[in-house]
C-alpha positions as CSV (number, residue, x, y, z in Angstrom):
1,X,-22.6,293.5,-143.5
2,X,-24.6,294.6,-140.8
3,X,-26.7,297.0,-143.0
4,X,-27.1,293.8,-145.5
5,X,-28.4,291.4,-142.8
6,X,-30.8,293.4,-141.6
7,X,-32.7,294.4,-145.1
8,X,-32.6,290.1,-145.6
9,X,-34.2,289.8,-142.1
10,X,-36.8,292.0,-141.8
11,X,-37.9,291.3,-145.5
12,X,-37.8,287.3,-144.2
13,X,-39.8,288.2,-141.1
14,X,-42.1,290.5,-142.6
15,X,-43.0,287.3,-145.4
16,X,-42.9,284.6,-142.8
17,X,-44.7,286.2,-139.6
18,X,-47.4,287.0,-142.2
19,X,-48.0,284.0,-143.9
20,X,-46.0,281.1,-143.2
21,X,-45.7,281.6,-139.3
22,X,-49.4,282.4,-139.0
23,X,-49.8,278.9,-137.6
24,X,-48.5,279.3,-134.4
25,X,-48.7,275.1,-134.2
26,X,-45.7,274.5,-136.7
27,X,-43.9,272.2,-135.2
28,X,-40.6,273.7,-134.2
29,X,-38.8,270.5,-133.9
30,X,-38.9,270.0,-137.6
31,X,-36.9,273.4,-139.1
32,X,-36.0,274.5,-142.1
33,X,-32.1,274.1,-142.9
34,X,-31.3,277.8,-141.7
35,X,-28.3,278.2,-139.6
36,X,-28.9,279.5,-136.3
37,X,-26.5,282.6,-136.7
38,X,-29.5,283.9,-139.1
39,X,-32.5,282.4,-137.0
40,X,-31.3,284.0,-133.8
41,X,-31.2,287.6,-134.9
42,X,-34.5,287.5,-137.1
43,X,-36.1,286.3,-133.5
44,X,-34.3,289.6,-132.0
45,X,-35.8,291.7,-135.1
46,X,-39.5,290.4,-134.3
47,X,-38.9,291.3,-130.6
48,X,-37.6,294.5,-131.1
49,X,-40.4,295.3,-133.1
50,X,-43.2,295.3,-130.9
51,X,-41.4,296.4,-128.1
52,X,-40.5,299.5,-129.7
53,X,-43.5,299.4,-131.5
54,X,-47.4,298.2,-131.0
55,X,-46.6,297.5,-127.2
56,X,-44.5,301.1,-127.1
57,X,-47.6,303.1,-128.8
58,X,-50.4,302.0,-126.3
59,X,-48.3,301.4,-123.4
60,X,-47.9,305.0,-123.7
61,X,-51.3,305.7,-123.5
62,X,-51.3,303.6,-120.3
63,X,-48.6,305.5,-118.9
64,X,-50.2,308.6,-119.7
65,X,-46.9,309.9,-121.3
66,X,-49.6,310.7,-124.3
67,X,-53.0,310.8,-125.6
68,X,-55.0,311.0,-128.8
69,X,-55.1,314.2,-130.7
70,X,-58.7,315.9,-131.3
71,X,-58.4,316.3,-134.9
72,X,-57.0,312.1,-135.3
73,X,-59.0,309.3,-134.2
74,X,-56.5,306.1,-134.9
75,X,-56.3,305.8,-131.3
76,X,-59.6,306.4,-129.9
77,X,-60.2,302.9,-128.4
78,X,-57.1,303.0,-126.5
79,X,-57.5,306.1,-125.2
80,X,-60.3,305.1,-123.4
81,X,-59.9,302.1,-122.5
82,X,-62.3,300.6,-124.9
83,X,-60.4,297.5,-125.9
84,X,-61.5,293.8,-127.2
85,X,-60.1,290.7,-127.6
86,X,-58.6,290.9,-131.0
87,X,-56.5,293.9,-129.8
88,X,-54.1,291.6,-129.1
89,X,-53.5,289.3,-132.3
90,X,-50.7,291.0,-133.9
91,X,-48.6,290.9,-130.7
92,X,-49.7,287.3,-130.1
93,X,-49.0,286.1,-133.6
94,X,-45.7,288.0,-134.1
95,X,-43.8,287.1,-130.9
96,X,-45.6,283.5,-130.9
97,X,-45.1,282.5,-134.1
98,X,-42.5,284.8,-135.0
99,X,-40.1,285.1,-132.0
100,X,-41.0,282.1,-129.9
101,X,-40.9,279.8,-132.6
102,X,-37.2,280.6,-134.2
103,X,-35.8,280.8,-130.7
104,X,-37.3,277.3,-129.7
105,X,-35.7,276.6,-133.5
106,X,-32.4,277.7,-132.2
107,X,-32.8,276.0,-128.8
108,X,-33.8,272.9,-131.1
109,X,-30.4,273.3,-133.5
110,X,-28.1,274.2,-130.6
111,X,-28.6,270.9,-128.5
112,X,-28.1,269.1,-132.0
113,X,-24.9,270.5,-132.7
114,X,-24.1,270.9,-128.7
115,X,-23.7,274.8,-128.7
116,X,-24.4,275.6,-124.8
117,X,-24.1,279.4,-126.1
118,X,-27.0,279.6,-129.0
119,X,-28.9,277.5,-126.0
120,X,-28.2,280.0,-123.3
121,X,-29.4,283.1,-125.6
122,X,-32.1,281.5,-127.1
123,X,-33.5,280.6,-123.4
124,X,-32.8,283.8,-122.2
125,X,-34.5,285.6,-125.1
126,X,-37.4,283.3,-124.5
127,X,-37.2,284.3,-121.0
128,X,-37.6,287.8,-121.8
129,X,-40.7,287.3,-124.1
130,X,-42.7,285.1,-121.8
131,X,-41.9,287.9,-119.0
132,X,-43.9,290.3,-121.6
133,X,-46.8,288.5,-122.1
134,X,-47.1,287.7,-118.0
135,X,-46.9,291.5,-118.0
136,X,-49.4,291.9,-120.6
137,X,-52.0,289.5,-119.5
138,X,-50.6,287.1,-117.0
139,X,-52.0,283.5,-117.9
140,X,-50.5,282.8,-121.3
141,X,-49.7,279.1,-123.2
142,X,-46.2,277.9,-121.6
143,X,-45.3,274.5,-120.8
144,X,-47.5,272.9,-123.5
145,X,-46.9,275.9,-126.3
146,X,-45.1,275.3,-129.3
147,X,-45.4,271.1,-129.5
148,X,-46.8,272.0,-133.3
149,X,-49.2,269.2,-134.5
150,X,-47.8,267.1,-131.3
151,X,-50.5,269.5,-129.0
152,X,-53.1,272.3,-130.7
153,X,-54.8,273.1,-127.1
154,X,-51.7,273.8,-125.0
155,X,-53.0,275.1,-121.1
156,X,-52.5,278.5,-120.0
157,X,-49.8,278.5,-117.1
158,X,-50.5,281.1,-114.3
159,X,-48.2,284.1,-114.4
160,X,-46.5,282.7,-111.5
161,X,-45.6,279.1,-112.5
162,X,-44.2,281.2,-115.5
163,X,-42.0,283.7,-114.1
164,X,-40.8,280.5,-111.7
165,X,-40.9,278.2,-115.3
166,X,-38.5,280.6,-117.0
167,X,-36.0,281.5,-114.2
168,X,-35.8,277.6,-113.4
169,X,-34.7,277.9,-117.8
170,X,-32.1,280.4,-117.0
171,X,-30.2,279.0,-114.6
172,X,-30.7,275.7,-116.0
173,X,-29.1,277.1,-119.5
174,X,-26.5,279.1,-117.4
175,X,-25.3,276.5,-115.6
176,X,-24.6,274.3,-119.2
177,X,-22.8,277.0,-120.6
178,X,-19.5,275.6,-121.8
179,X,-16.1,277.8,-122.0
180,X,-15.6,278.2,-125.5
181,X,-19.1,278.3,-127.2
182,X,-20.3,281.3,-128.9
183,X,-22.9,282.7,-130.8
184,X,-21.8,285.0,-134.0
185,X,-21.7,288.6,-134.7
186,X,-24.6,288.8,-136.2
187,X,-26.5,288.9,-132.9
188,X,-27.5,292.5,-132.7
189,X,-27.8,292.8,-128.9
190,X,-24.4,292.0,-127.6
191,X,-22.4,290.9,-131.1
192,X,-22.1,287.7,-129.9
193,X,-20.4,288.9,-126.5
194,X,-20.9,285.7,-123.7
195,X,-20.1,287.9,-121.2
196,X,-22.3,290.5,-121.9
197,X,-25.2,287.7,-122.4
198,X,-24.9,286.4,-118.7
199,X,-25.1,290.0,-117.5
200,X,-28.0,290.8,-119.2
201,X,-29.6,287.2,-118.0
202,X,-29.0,288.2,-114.3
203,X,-30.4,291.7,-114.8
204,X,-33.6,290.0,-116.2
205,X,-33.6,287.8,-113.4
206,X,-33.4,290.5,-111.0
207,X,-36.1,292.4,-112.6
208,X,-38.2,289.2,-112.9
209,X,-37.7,288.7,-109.0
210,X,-38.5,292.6,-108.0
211,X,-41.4,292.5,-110.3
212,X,-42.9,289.6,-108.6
213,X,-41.5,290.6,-104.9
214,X,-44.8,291.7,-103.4
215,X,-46.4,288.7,-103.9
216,X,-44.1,286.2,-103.2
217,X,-40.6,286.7,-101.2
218,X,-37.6,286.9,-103.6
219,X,-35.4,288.2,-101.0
220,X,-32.7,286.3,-100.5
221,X,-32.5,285.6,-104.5
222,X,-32.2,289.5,-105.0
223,X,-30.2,289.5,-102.3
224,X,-27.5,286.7,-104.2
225,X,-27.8,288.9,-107.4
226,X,-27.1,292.4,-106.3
227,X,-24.4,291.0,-103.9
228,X,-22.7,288.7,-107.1
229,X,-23.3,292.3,-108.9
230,X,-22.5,291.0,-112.4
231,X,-25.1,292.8,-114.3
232,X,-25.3,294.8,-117.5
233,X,-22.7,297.5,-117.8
234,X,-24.7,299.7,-120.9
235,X,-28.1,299.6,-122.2
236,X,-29.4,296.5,-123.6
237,X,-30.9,298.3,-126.9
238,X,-32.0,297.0,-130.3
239,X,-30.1,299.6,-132.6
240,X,-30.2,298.6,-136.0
241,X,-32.7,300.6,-137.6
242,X,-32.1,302.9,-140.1
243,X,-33.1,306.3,-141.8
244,X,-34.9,304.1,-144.8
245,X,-38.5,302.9,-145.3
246,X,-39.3,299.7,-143.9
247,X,-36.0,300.1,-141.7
248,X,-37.1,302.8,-139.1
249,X,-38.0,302.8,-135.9
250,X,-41.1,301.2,-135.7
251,X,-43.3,303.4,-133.4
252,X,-41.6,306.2,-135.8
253,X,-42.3,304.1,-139.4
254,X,-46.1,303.8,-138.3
255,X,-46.5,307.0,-136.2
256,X,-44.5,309.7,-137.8
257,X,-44.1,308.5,-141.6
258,X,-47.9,306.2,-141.9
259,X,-50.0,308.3,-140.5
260,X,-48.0,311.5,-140.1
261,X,-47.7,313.0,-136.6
262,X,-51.3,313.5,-135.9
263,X,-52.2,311.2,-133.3
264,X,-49.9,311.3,-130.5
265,X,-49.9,314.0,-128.1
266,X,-48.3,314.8,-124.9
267,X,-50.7,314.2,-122.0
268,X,-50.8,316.7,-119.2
269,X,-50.1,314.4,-116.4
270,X,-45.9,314.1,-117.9
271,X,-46.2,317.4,-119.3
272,X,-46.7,319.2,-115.6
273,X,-45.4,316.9,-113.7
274,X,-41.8,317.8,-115.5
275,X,-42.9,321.4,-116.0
276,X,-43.5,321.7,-112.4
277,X,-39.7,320.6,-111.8
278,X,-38.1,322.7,-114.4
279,X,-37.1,318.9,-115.6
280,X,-34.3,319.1,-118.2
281,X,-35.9,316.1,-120.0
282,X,-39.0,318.0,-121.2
283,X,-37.6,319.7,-124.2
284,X,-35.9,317.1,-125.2
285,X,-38.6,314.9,-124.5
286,X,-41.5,316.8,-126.1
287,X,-41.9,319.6,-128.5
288,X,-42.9,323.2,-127.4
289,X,-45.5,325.3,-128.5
290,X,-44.3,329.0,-128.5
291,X,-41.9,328.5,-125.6
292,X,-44.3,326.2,-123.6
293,X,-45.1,322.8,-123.4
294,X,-49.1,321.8,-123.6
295,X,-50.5,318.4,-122.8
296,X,-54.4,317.3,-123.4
297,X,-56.5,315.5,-120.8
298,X,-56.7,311.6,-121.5
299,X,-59.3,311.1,-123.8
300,X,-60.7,314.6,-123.9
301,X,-61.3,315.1,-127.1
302,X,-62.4,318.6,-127.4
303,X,-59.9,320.7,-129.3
304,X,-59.5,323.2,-126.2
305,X,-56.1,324.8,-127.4
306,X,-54.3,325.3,-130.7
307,X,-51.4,323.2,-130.3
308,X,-50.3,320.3,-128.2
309,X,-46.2,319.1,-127.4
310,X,-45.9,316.2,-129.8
311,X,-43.0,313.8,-128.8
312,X,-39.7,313.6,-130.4
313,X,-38.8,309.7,-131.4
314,X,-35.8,309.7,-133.5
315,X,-36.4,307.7,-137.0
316,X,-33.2,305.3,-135.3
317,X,-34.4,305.4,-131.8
318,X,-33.1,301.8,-130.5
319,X,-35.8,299.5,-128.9
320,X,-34.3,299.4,-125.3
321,X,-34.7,295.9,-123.9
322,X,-33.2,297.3,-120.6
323,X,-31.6,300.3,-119.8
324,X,-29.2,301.0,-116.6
325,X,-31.4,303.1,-115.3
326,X,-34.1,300.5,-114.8
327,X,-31.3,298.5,-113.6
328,X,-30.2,301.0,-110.7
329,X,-33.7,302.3,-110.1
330,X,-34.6,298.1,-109.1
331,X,-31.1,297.9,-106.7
332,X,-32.0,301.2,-104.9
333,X,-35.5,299.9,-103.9
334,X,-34.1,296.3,-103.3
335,X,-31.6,298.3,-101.1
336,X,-34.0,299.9,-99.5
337,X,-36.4,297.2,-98.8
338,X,-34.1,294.1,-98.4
339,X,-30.5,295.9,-97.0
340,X,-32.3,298.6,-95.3
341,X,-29.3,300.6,-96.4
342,X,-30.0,304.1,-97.4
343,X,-26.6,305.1,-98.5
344,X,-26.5,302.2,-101.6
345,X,-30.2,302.9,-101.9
346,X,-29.6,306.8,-102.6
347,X,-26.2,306.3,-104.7
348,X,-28.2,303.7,-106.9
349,X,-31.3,306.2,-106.8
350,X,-28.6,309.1,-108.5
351,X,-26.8,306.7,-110.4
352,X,-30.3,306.1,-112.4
353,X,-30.5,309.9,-112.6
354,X,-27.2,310.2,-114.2
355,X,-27.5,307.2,-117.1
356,X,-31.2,308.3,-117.6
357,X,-29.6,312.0,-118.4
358,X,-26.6,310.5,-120.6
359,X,-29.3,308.6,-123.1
360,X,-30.6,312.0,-123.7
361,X,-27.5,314.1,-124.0
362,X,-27.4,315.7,-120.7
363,X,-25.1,315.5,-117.6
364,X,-25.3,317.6,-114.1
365,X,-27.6,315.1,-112.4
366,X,-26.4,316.9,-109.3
367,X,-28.8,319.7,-110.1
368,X,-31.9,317.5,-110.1
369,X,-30.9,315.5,-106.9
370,X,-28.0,317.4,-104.9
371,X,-29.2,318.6,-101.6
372,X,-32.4,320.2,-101.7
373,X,-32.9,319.6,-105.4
374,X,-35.9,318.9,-107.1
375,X,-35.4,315.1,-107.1
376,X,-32.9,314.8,-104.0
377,X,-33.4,311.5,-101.8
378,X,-34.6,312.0,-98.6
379,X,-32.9,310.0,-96.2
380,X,-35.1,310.3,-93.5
381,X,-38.6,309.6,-95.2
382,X,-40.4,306.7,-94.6
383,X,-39.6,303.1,-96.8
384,X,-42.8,303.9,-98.5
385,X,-41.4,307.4,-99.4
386,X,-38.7,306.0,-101.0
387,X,-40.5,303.7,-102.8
388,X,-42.5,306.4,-104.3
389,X,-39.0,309.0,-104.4
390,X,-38.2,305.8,-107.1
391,X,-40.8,304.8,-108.9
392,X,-41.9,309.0,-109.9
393,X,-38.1,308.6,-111.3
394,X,-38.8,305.5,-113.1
395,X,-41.9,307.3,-114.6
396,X,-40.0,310.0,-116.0
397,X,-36.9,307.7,-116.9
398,X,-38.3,305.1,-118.9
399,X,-40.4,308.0,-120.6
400,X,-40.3,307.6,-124.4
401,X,-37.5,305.2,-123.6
402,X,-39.6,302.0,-122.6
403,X,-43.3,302.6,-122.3
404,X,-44.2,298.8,-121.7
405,X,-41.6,299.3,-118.5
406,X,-42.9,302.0,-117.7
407,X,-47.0,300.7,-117.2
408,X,-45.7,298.0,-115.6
409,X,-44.3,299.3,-113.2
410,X,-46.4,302.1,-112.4
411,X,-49.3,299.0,-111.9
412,X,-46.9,297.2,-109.7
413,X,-45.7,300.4,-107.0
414,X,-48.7,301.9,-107.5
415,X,-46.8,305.2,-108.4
416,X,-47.9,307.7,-110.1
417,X,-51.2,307.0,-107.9
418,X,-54.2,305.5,-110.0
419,X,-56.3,308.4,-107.6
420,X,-56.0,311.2,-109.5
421,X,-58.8,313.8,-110.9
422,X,-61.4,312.8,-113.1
423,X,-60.4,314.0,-116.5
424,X,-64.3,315.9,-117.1
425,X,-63.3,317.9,-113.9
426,X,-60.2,319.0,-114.9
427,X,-61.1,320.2,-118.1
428,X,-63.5,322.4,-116.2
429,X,-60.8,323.2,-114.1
430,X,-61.7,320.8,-110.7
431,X,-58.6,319.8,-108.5
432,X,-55.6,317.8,-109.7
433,X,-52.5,316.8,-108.1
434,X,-49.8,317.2,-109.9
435,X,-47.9,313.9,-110.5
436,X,-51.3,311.6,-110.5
437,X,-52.9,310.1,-113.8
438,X,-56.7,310.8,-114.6
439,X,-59.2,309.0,-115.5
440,X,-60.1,309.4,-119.2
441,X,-62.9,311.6,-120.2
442,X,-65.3,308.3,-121.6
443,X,-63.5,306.1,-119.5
444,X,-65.5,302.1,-120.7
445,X,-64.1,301.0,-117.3
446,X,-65.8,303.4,-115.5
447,X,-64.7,306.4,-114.5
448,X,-61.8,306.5,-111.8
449,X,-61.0,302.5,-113.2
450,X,-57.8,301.4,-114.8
451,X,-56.6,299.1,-117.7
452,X,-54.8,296.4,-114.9
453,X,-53.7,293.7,-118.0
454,X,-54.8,293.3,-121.1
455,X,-57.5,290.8,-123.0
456,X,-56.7,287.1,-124.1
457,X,-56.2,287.8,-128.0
458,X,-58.5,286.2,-129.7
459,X,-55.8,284.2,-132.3
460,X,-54.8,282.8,-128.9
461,X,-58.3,281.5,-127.8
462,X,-61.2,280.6,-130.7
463,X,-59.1,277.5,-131.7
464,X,-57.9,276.5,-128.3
465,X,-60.2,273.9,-126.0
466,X,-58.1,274.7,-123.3
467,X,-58.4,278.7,-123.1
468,X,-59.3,280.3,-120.0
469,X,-62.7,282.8,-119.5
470,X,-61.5,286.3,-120.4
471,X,-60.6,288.0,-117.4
472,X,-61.8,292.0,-116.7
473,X,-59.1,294.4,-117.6
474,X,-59.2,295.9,-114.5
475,X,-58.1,292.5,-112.6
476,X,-54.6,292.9,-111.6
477,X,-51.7,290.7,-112.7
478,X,-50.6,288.3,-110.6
479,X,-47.4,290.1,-108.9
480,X,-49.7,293.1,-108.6
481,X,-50.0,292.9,-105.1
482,X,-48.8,296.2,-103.2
């Protein structure tokens, strides 16, 4: 069954996100007679895709976790930093008209037939989506999107009215929920489990509130959450794909079966940054090359060695939506910033250690942070320390896991630091700290800039009176304010 549902869904969504869901104005209060046990998991589907794939290729790049190969040039633009406004359009159009538009469909049908459950998930899903594209680009169509014919120019909320727009939607939706009302199997998240849906809505909230916690105060609302401490209990992971073309992974069906291993390779700034700390994740993480693991400069595209590491996706690799370690990783800073309590701080801080190591196979954790361990917490650094003890861990944790995570919050602790070498004078052999990004050889931002959000997409704008000027990709997003 489950095998059967997804061949019909991604077969649906491939026909309908490319033709009849290019119109990102069809009115959603007007749907097709499709139940919403089949809408709901074909808007999961479209999500999972570019999160696992497009976002999870050049976030990647933006996380320096890889670069482009010197004998491939698919990636070339991305690598440095050359990027225009229709870079974009397939994200926009997929998750807009795709995603957006069968969840408002089953937010529609649910408060017809008075399902407070299809409601709930539907809003929550919608709540995870918008939280993307603030993340991606920060001003994005909110309060006035998806109207259809009713309103073709919908305004661009601010990133901040958005994150506060869809929390308000969460609790709202939350607090509706009636005893009783379900959503079906079919859901390929939680299988229709309520419980593990209200879990996973308060671990987005808390990661909605951390994310945004330098610019605005959240504390006593992370404070309510980590204190009620009913959050997801395992990974929140889109795992339905399968060993079969058109049903892999999609970061693996485009990188490793279309265009056959030859763009992506490991960049040095992961590669000796784990190297350097005899990190267990590396060969699982990365391939070797004769025993050792070799990573290219960002954008330097001079074939300098014979071989690079190349990363290992699995062809079923799920699309993590949120993992546990993110989860702990956000209560051992929020314990550390807002509890000033080092003890919950560093047993979150290991906990993360231990569910990152599981998702790969591995245990021990005490050997990366027991005392005097590569990784061990140090209770008597400064807070700003520990921020920094936690977001290196969150760079190699959400490595090849969550790449979009990853960038995002690398822009918002500042960690690894944007101040690293120059990539020209490390290829000459110049200074470079070890666990620091460079700036790409050919950097278009100028060298020592980087990518801060990403362009309007242009299927978003040319149509729309009510588009905002494109903003430099090196302006920050809104809640990047450390």
């Amino acid at each position: 069954m489950k095998k059967l549902l997804l061949y019909i869904f991604l077969i649906a969504f491939s026909l309908t996100s490319c033709e009849d869901w290019l119109d990102v104005n069809t009115d959603p209060n007007t749907p097709s007679e499709v139940p919403n046990e089949l809408i709901l998991p074909a808007a999961e589907v479209s999500i999972a895709t570019r999160l696992g794939g497009n976002i999870f290729n050049y976030s990647g790049f933006f996380a320096q976790y890889w670069t482009q190969a010197p004998e491939a040039n698919q990636y070339n633009k991305i690598d440095n930093y050359d990027l225009t406004v229709p870079f974009l359009n397939r994200d926009y159009i997929e998750l807009f008209a795709g995603s957006l538009n069968d969840l408002e469909m089953v937010r529609t049908q649910a408060t017809k037939e008075e399902n407070t459950a299809y409601f709930f998930v539907a809003t929550v899903l919608r709540a995870y989506t918008y939280q993307m594209w603030v993340d991606l680009m920060n001003d994005v169509p909110y309060s006035e999107a998806l109207q259809g014919v009713d309103n073709k120019f919908p305004k661009y909320d601010s990133g901040e009215d958005i994150y506060a727009g869809i929390i308000t939607e969460i609790d709202d939706a939350m607090a509706a929920l009636e005893e009783g009302d379900m959503v079906g199997e079919s859901d390929y998240l939680f299988g229709g489990n309520m419980n593990s849906w209200i879990k996973f809505a308060n671990s987005l909230k808390l990661k909605i509130y951390m994310r945004a916690s330098y610019a605005k105060d959240y504390s006593s609302e992370i404070q309510a959450l980590i204190n009620e401490n009913n959050f997801i209990e395992k990974d929140a992971a889109f795992s339905a794909w399968e060993a079969q073309d058109f049903r892999y992974n999609p970061w693996y069906g485009t990188n490793k079966i279309g265009l056959g291993t030859v763009n992506n390779i490991a960049a040095s700034p992961i590669i000796s940054y784990l190297s350097s700390n005899g990190d267990p994740r590396l060969p699982i993480l990365w391939t070797d090359v004769d025993g050792d693991y070799v990573g290219g400069v960002p954008a330097m595209k001079e074939d300098y060695t014979e071989d690079f590491s190349h990363p290992i996706i699995g062809e079923t690799q799920p699309a993590y939506f949120m993992t546990m370690t993110e989860l702990e990783l956000f209560k051992s800073e929020a314990y550390v910033r807002f509890y000033n309590d080092d003890t919950k701080a560093k047993q979150a801080y290991n906990n993360a250690i231990d569910y990152n190591l599981a998702i790969h196979g591995l245990s021990n954790g005490q050997d990366l942070y027991g005392n005097g361990k590569v990784y061990a917490w140090d209770s008597d650094g400064s807070t700003e320390d520990k921020i920094k003890t936690i977001a290196m861990q969150k760079w190699v944790s959400l490595c090849l896991i969550n790449n979009f995570e990853a960038w995002n919050e690398i822009r918002r602790l500042g960690y690894p630091e944007y101040n690293g070498a120059i990539a020209d004078d490390v290829y000459g052999g110049g200074a470079y700290t070890i666990g620091n990004l460079i700036s790409p050889s050919g950097n278009a931002l100028g060298s020592g800039n980087f990518i801060k959000r990403l362009l309007y997409p242009e299927e978003s704008t040319r149509l729309n009176n009510n588009a905002p000027e494109q903003k430099k990709l090196t302006t920050p997003i809104w809640w990047d304010k450390k």
